[in-house]
C-alpha positions in Angstrom: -21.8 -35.9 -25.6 -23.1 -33.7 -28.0 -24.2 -29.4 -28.0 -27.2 -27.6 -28.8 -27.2 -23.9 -30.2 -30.1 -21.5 -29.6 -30.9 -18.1 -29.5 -33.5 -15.8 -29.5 -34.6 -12.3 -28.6 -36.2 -10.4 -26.3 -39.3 -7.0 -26.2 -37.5 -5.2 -23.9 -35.2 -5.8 -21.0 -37.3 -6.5 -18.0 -36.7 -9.4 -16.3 -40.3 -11.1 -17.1 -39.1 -11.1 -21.1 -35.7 -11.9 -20.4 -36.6 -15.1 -18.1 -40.3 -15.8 -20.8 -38.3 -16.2 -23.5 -35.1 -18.0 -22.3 -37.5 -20.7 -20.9 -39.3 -21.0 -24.2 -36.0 -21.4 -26.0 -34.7 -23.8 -23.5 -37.9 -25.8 -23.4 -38.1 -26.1 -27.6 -34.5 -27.2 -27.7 -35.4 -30.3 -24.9 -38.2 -31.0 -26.9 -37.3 -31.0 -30.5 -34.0 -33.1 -29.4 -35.3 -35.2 -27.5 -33.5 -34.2 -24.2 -33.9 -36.0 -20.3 -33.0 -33.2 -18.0 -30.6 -35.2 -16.5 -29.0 -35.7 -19.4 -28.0 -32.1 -19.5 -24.0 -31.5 -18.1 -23.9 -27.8 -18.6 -25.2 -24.6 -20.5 -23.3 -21.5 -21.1 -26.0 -18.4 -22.1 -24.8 -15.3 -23.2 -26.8 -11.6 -23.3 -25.9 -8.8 -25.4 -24.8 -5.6 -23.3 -28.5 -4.3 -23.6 -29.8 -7.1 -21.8 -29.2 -6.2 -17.5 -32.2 -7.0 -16.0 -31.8 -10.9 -15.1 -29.1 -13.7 -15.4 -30.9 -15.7 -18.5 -29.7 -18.6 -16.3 -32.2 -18.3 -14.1 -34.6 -19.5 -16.5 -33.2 -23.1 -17.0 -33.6 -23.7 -13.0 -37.3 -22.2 -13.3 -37.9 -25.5 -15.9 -36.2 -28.3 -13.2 -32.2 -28.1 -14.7 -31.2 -27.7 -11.5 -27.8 -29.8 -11.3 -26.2 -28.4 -14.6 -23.4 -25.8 -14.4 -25.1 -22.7 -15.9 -22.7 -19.4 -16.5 -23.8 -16.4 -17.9 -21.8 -14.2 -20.1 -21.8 -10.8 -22.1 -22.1 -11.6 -25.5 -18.9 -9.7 -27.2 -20.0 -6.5 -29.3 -19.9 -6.0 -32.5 -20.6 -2.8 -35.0 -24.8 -3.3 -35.9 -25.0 -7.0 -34.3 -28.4 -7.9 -33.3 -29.4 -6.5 -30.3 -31.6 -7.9 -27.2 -30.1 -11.1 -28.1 -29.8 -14.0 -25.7 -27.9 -17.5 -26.8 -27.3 -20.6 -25.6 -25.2 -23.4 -26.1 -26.3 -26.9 -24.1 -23.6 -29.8 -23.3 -25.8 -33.0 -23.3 -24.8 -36.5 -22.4 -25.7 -38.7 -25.6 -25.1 -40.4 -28.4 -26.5 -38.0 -30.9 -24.3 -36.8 -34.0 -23.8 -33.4 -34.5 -25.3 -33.5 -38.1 -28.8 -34.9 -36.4 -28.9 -32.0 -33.9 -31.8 -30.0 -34.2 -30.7 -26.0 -33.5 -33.5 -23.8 -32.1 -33.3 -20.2 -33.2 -36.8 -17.6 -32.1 -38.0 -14.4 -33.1 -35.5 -12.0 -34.6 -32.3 -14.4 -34.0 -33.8 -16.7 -37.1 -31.1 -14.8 -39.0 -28.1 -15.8 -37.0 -27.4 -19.1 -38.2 -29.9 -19.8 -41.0 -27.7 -22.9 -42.0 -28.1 -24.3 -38.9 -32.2 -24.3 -38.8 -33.9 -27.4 -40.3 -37.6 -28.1 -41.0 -39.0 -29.9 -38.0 
């Protein structure tokens, strides 16, 4: 088993943006690791507080991950954090190393884990 980091961020919080973008997110880190939808065990998303309009979950069953456990959680606050902010972390069945994983981070959340972002 291996996991998957991602986030990314959204224009405002209206469910289309919210649900747009956490499908983009989810669909680039399938793609760029390679990942069978099948393959996927679980994913745990979380939303900062300013995010109320729709469970980012709902995204991953409008792409077909439809047998995963999906939870959705409030992303803890902290003092000038980035805001709009929705993450993910993907369990995958697989023999991938950690060190090959290939972490998708969008639009303003690019800054969150520069170390972890690798030219594709």
């Amino acid at each position: 088993m291996f996991s998957i980091r991602g986030a990314t961020t959204v224009e405002k919080d209206e469910k289309k943006y919210i649900l747009e973008e956490t499908e983009l997110l989810l669909k680039e880190m399938i793609l760029k690791n390679e990942v069978e939808i099948e393959d996927i065990v679980s994913i745990i998303f979380t939303a900062t507080k300013d995010l109320k309009s729709a469970y980012p979950a709902e995204a991953a069953r409008n792409i077909g991950i439809k047998y995963a456990g999906l939870l959705c959680f409030q992303e803890m606050y902290v003092e000038n954090s980035l805001d709009r902010c929705i993450r993910v972390l993907m369990y995958v069945n697989g023999n991938k190393k950690q060190y090959d994983v290939k972490h998708i981070f969008l639009k303003r959340a690019t800054i969150l884990r520069p170390d972890l972002l690798k030219e594709f």
